[in-house]
GUTI-361513 format. One record per atom (N, C-alpha, C, CB): z, x negated, y. Coordinates in steps of 0.05 Angstrom, whole numbers, plus 5000, padded with zeros to 4 digits. Each point is the difference from the previous one (the first is absolute). Glycine has a CB too. Example, Ala and Ser with C-alpha at 12.3 -4.5 7.8 and 13.67 -1.06 7.14 Angstrom:
<pts>
{zz: 5156&xx: 4736&yy: 4886}
{zz: 5000&xx: 5018&yy: 5024}
{zz: 5000&xx: 4982&yy: 5024}
{zz: 5025&xx: 5038&yy: 4977}
{zz: 4961&xx: 4969&yy: 5044}
{zz: 5001&xx: 4984&yy: 5024}
{zz: 5014&xx: 5015&yy: 5022}
{zz: 4957&xx: 4976&yy: 4987}
</pts>
This chain:
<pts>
{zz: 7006&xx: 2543&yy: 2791}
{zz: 5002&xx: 5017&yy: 4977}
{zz: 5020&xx: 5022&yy: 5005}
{zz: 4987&xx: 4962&yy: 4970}
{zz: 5006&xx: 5061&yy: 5013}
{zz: 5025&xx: 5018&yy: 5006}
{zz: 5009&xx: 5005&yy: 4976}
{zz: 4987&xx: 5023&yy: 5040}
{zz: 5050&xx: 4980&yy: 4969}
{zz: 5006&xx: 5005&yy: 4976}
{zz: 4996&xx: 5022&yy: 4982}
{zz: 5022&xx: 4976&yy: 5018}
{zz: 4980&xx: 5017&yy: 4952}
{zz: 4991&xx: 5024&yy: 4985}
{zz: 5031&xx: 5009&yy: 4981}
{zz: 4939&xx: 4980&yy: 4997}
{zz: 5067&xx: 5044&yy: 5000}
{zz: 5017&xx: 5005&yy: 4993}
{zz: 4999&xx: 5010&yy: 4969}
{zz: 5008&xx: 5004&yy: 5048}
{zz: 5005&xx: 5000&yy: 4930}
{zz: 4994&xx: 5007&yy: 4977}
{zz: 5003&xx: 5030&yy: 4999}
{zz: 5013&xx: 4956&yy: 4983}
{zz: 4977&xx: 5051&yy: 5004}
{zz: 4998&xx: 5032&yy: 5001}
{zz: 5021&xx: 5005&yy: 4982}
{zz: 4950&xx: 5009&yy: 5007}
{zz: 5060&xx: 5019&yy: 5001}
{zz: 5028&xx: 5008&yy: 4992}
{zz: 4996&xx: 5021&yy: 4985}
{zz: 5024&xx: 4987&yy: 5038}
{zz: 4989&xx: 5022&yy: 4943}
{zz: 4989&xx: 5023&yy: 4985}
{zz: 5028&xx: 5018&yy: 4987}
{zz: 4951&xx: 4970&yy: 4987}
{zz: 5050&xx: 5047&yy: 5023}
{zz: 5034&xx: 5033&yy: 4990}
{zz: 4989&xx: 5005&yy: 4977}
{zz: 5017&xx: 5036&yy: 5046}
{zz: 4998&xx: 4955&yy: 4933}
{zz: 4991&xx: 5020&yy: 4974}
{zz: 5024&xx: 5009&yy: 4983}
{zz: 4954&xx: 4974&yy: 4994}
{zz: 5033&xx: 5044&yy: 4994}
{zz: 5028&xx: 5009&yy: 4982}
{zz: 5004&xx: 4981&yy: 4987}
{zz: 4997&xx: 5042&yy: 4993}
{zz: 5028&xx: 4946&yy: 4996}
{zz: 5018&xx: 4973&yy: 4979}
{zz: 4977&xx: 5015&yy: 4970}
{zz: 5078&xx: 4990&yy: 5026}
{zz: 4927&xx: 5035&yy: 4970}
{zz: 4991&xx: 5017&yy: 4972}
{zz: 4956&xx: 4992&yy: 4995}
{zz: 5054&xx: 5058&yy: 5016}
{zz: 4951&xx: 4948&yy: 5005}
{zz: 4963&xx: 5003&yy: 5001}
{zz: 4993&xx: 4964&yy: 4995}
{zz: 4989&xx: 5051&yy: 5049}
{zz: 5028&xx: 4925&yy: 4969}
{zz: 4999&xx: 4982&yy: 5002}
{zz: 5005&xx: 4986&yy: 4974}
{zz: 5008&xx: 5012&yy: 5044}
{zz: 5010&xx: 4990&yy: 4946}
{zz: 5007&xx: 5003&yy: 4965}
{zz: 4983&xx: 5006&yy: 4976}
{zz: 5033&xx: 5015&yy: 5019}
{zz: 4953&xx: 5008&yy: 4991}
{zz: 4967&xx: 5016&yy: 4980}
{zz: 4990&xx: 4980&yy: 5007}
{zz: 4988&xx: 5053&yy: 5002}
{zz: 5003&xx: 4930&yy: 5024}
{zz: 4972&xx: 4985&yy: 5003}
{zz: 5005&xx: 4972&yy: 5003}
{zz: 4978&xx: 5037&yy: 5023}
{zz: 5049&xx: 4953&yy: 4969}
{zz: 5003&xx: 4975&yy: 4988}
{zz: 4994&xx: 5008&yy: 4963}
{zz: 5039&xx: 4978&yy: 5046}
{zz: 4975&xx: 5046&yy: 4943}
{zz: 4994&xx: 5004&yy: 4974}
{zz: 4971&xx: 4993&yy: 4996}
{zz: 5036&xx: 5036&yy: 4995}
{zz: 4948&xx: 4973&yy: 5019}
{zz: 4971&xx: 5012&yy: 4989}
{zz: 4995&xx: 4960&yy: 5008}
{zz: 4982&xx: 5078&yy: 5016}
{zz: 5021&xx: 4919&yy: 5010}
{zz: 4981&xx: 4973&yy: 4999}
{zz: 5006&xx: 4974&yy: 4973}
{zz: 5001&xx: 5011&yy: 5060}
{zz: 5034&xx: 4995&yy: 4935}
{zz: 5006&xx: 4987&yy: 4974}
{zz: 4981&xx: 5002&yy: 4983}
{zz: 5042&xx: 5006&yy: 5004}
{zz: 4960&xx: 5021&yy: 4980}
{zz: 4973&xx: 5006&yy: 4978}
{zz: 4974&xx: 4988&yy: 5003}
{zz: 5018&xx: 5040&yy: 4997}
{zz: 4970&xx: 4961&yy: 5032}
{zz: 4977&xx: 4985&yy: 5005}
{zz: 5002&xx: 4977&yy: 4997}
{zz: 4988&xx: 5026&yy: 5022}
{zz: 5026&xx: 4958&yy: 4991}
{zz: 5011&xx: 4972&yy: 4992}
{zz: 5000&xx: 4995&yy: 4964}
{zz: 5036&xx: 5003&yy: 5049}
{zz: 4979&xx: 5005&yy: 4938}
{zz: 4995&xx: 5002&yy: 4966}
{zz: 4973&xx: 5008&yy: 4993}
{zz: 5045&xx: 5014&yy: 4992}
{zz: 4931&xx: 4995&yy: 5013}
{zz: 4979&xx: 5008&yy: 4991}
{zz: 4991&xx: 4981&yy: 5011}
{zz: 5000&xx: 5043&yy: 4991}
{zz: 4994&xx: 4948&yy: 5039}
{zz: 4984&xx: 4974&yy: 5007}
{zz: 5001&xx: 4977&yy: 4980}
{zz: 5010&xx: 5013&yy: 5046}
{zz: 5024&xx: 4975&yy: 4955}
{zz: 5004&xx: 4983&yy: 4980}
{zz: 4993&xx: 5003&yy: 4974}
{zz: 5028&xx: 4992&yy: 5026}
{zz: 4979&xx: 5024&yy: 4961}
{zz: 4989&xx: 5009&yy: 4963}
{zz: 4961&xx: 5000&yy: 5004}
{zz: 5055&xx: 5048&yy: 4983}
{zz: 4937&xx: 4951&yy: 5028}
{zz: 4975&xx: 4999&yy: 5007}
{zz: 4994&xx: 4968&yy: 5003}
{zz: 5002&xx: 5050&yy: 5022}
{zz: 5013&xx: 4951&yy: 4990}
{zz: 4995&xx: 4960&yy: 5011}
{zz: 4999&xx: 4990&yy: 4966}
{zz: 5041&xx: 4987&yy: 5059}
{zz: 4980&xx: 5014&yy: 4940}
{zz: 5018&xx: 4997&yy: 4966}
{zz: 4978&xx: 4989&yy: 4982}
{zz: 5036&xx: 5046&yy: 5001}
{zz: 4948&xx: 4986&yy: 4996}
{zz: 4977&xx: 5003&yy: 4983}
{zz: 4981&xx: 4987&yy: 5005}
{zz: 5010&xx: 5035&yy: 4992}
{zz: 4984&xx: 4967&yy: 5031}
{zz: 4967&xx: 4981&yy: 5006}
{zz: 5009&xx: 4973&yy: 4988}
{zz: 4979&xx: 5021&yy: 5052}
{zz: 5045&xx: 4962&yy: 4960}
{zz: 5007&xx: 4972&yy: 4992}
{zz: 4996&xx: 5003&yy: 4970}
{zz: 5035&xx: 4987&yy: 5039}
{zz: 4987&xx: 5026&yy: 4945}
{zz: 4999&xx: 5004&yy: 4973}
{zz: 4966&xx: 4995&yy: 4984}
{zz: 5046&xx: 5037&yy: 5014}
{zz: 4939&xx: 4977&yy: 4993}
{zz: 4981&xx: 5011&yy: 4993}
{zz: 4978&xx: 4969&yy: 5013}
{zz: 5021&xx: 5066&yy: 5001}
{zz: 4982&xx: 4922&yy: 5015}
{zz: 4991&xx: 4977&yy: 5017}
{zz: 5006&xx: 4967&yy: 4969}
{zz: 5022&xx: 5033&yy: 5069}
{zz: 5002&xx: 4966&yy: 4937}
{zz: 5020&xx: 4991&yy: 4972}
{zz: 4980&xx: 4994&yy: 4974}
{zz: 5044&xx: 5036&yy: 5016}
{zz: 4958&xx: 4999&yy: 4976}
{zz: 4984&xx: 5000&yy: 4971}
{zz: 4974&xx: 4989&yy: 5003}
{zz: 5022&xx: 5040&yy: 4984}
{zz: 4963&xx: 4968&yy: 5040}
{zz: 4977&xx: 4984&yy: 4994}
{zz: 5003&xx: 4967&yy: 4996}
{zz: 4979&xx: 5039&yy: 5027}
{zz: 5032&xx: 4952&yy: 4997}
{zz: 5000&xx: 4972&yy: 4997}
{zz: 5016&xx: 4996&yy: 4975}
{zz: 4995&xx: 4988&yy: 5049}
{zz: 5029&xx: 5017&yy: 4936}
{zz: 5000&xx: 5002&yy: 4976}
{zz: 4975&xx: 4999&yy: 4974}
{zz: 5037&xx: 5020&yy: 5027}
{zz: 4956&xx: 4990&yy: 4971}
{zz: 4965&xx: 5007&yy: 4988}
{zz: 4988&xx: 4977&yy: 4998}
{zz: 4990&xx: 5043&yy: 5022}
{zz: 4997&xx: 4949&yy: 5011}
{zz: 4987&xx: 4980&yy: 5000}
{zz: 5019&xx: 4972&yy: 4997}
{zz: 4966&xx: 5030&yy: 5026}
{zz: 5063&xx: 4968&yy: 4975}
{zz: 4998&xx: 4978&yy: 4991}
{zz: 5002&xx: 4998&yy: 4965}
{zz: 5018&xx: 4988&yy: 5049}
{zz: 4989&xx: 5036&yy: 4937}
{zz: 5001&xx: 5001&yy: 4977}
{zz: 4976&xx: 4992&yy: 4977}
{zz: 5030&xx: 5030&yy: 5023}
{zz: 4940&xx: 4981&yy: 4989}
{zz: 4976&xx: 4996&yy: 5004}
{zz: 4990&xx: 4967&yy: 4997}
{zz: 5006&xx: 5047&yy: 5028}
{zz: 5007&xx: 4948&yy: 4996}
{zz: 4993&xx: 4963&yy: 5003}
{zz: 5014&xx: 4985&yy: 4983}
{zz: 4994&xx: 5000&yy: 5047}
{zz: 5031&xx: 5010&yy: 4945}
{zz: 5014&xx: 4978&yy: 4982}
{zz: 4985&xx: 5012&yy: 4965}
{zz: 5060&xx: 4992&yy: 5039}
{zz: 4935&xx: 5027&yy: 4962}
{zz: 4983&xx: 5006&yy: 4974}
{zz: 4979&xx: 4979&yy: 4998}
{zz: 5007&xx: 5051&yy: 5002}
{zz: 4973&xx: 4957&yy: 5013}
{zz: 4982&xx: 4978&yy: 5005}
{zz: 4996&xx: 4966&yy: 4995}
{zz: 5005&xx: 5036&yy: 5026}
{zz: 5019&xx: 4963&yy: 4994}
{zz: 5009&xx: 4963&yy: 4987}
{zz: 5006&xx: 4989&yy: 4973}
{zz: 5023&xx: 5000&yy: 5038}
{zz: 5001&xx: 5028&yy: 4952}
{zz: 5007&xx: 4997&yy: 4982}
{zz: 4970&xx: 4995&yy: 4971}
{zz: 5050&xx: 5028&yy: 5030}
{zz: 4940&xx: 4994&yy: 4974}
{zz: 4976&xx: 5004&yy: 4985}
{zz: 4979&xx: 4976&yy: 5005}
{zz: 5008&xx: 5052&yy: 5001}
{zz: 4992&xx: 4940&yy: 5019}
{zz: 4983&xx: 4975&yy: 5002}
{zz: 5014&xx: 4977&yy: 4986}
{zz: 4979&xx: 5016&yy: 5044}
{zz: 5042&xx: 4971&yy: 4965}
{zz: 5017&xx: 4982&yy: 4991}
{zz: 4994&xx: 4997&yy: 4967}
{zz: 5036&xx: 5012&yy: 5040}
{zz: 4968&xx: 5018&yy: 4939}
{zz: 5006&xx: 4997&yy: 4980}
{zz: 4969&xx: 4997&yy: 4990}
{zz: 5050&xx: 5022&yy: 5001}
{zz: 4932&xx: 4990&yy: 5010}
{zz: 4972&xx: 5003&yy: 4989}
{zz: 4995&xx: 4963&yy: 5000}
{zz: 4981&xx: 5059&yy: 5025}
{zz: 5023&xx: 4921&yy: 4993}
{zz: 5008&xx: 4968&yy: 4986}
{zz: 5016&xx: 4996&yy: 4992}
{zz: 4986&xx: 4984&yy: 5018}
{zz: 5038&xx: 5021&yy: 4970}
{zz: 5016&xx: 4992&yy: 4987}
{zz: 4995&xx: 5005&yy: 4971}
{zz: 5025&xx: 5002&yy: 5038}
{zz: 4979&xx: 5019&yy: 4959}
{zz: 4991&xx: 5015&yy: 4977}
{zz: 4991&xx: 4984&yy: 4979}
{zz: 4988&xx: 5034&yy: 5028}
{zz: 4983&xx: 4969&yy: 4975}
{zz: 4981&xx: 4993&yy: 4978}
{zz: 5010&xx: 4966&yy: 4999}
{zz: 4953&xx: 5041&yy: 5009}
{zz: 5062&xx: 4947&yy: 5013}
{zz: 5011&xx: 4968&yy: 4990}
{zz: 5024&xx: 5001&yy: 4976}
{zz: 4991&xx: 4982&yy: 5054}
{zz: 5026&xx: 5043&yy: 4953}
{zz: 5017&xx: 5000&yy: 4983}
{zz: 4997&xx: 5014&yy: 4979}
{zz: 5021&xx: 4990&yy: 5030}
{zz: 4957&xx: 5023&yy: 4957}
{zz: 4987&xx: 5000&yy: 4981}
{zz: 4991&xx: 4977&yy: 4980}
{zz: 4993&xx: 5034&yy: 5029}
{zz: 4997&xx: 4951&yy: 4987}
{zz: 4988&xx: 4979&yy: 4981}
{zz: 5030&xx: 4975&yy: 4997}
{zz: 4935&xx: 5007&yy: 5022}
{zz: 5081&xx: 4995&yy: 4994}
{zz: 5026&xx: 4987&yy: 4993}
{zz: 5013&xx: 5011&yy: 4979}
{zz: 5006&xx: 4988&yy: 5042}
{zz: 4999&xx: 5042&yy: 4953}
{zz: 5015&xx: 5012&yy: 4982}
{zz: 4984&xx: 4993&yy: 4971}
{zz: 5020&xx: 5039&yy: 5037}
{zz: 4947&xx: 4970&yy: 4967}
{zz: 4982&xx: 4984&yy: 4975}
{zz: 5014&xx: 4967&yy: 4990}
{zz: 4948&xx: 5026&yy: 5025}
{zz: 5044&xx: 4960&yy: 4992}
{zz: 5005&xx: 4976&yy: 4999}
{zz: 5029&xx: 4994&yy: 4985}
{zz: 4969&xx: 4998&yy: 5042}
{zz: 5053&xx: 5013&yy: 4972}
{zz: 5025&xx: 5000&yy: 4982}
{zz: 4997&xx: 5014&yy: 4971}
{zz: 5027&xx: 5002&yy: 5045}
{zz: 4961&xx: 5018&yy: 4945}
{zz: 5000&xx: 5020&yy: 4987}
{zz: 4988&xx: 4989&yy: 4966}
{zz: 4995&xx: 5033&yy: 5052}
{zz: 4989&xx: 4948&yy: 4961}
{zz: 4983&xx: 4990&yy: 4978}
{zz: 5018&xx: 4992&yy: 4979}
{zz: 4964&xx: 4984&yy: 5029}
{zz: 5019&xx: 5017&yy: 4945}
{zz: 5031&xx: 4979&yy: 4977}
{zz: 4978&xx: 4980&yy: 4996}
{zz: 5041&xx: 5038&yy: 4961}
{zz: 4977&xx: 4942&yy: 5035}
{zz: 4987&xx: 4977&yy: 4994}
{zz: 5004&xx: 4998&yy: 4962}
{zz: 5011&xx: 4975&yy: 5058}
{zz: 4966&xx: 5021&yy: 4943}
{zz: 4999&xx: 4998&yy: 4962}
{zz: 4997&xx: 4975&yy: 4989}
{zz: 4977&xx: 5039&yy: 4995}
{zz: 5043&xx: 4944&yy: 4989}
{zz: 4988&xx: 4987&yy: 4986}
{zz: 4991&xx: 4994&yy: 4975}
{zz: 5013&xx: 4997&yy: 5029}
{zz: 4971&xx: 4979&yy: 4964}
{zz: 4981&xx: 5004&yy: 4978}
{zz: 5002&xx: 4986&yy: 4986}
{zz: 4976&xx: 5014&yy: 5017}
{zz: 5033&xx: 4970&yy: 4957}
{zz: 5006&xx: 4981&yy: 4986}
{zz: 4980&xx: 4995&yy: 4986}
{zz: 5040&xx: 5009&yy: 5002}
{zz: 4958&xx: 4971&yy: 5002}
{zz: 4976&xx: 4981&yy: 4989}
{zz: 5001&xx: 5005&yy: 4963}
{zz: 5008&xx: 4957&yy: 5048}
</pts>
């Protein structure tokens, strides 16, 4: 194998400075981008689980319900009596 050497590069400290500035900014827009897709990723699965627990919920009560209807009847009644 031969050796490979790293490449060397003279730049102005000033110019060098501008193009760490600029790649920073890119760095912040990549990430705020990332950010958003996740964010936006989030809300959906948010949604759908919001969706499913509606669901259960609404099923659950659609039997319960009408049982505790006829319990609240049941308590509700007056009992009358009748003297002979």
């Amino acid at each position: 194998m031969t050796d490979e050497k790293v490449p060397q590069v003279i730049m102005d400290p000033k110019d060098f400075e501008k193009l760490k500035k600029r790649l920073y900014e890119l760095e912040k827009k990549v990430e705020n981008t990332n950010a958003e897709l996740f964010q936006l990723a989030g809300k959906k699965v948010g949604r759908d689980i919001g969706i499913l627990y509606g669901l259960v919920i609404g099923i659950i009560l659609s039997y319960i319900l009408p049982t505790l209807v006829k319990i609240i009847e049941i308590l509700s009644l007056k009992v009358t009596v009748v003297k002979p």
